[in-house]
Backbone bond lengths (Angstrom), bond angles and torsions (degrees), N, CA, C in turn:
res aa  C-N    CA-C-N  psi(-1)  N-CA   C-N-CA  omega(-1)  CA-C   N-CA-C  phi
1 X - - - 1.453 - - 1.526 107.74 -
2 X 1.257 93.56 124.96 1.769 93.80 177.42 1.352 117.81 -71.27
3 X 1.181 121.89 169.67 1.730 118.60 -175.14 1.575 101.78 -94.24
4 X 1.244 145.28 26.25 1.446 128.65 142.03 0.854 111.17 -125.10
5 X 1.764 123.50 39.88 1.250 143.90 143.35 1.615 116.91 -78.02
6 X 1.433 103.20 -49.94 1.318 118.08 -139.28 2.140 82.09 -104.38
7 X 1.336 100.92 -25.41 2.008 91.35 165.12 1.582 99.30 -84.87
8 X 1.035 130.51 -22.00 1.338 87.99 166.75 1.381 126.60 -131.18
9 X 1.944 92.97 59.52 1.689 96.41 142.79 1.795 91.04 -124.77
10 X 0.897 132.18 -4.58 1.740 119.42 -178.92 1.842 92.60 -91.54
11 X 1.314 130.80 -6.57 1.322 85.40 164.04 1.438 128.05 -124.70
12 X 1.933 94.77 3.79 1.951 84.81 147.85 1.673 127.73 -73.02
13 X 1.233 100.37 -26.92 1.730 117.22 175.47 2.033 92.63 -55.98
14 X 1.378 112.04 -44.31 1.640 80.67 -166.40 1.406 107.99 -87.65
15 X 1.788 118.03 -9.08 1.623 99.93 171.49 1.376 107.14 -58.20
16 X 1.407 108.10 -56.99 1.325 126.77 179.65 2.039 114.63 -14.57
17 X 1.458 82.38 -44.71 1.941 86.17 -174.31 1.325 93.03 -99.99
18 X 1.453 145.41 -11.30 1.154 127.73 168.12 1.580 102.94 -83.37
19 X 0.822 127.22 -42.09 1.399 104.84 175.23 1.903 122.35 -62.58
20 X 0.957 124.17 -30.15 1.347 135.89 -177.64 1.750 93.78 -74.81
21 X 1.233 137.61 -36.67 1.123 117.63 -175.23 1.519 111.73 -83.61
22 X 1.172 113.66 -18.22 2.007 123.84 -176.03 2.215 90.79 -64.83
23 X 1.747 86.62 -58.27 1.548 96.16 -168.40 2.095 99.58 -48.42
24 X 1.241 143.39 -16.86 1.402 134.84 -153.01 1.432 94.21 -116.47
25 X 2.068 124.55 2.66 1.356 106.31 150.33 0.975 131.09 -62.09
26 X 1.492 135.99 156.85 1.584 136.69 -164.37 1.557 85.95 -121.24
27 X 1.255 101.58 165.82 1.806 125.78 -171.72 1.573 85.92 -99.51
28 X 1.505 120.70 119.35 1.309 107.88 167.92 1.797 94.51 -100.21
29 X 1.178 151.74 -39.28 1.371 156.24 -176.67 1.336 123.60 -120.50
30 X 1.573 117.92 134.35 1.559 95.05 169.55 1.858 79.47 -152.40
31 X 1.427 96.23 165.55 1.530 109.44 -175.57 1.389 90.13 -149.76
32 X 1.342 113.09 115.82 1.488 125.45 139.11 1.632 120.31 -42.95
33 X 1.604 108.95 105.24 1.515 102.66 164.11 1.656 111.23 -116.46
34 X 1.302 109.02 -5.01 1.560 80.45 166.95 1.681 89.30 -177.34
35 X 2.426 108.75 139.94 1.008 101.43 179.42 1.662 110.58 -132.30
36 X 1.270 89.83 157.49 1.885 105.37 -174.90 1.436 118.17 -110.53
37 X 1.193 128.10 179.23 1.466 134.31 139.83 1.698 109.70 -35.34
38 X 0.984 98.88 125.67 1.634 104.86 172.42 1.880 105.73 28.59
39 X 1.188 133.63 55.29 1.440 134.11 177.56 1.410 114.83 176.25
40 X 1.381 118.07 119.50 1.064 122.08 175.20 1.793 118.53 -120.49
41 X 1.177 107.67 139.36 1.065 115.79 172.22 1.786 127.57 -95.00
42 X 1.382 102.45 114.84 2.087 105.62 -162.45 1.210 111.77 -131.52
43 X 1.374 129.61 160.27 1.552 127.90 169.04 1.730 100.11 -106.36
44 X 0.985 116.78 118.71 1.823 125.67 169.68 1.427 96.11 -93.14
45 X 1.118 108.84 124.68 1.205 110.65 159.84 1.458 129.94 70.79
46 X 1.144 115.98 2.34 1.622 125.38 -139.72 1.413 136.34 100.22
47 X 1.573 114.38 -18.52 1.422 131.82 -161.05 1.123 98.64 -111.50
48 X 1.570 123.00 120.03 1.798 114.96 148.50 1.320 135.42 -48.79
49 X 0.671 119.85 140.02 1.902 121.11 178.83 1.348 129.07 -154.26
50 X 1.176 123.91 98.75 1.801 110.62 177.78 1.471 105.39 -94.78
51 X 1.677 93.10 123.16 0.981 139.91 171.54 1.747 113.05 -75.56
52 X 1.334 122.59 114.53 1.462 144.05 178.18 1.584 122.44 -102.69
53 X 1.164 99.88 116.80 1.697 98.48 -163.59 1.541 110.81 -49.77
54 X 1.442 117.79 127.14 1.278 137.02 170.42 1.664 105.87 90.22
55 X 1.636 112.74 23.17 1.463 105.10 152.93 1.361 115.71 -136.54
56 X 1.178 102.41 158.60 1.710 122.84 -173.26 1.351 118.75 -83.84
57 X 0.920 126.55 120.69 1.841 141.85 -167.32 1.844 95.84 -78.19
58 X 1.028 112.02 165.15 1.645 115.89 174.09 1.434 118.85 -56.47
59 X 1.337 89.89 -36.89 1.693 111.24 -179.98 1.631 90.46 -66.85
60 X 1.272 163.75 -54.86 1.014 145.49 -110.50 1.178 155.70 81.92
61 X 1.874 91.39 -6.50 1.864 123.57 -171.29 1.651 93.43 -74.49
62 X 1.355 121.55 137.13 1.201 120.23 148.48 1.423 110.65 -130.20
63 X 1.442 100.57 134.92 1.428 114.75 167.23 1.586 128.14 -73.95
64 X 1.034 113.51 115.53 1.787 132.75 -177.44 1.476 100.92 -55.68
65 X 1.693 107.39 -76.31 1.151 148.10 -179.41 0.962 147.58 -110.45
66 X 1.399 148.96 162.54 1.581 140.67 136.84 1.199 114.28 -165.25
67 X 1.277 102.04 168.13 1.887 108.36 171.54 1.363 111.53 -155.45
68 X 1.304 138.58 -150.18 1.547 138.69 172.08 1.516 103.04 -54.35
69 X 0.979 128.24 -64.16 1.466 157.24 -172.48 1.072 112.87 -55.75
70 X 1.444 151.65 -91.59 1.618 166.50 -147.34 1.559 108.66 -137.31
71 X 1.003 124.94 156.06 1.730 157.15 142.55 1.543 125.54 -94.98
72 X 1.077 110.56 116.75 1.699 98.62 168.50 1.159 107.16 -104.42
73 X 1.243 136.43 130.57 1.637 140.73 -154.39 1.642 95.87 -149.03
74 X 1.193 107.54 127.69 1.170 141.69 -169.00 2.124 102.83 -87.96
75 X 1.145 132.27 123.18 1.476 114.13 154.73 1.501 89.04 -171.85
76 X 1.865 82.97 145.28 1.476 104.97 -175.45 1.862 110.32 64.44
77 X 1.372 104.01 10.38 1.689 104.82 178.88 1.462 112.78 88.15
78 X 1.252 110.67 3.65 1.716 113.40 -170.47 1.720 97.41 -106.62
79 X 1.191 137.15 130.39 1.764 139.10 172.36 1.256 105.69 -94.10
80 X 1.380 102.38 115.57 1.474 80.89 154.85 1.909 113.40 -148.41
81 X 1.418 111.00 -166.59 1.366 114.19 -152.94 1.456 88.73 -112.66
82 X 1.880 87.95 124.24 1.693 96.35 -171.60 2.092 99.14 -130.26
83 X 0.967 105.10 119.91 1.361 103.90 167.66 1.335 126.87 -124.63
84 X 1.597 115.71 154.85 1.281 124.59 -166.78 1.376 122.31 -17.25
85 X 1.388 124.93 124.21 1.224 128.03 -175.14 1.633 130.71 76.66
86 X 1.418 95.74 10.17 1.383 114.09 -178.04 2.028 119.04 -57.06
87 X 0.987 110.30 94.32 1.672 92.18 165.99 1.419 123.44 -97.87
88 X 1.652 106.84 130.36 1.502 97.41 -176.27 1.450 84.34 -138.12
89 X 1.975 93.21 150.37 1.884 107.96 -173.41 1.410 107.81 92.53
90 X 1.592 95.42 177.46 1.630 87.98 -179.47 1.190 144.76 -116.72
């Protein structure tokens, strides 16, 4: 096997594992500061992020839902019901 064979399968193989290791961070904090129609606005971790129903934050959070009222936010595969001013973690 020639060697610009063999670079280019080792360097989709290493996005490949760099991406799988980003996806196996866990959400240690998130705080609801502010919610919309389908968009919520949260701090993960320390980081702001608005979150848009049916996409995934860096962290891994995906938003289900929202409205004035609640968020259903998805992480680690578990949903759950987060409303304004919510702190969860430590």
């Amino acid at each position: 096997m020639d060697l610009s064979k063999l670079i280019n399968i080792i360097i989709p193989l290493s996005f490949l594992m760099l991406l799988v290791s980003f996806s196996a961070i866990a959400v240690e904090k998130i705080v609801i500061n502010g919610l919309f129609k389908d968009k919520a606005i949260v701090t993960i971790d320390g980081k702001q992020r608005v979150l848009k129903k049916g996409k995934v934050s860096p962290e891994g959070a995906l938003l289900i839902g929202a409205n004035s009222k609640q968020a259903i936010i998805e992480i680690e595969g578990n949903q759950e019901v987060y409303t304004l001013g919510t702190h969860l973690g430590s």
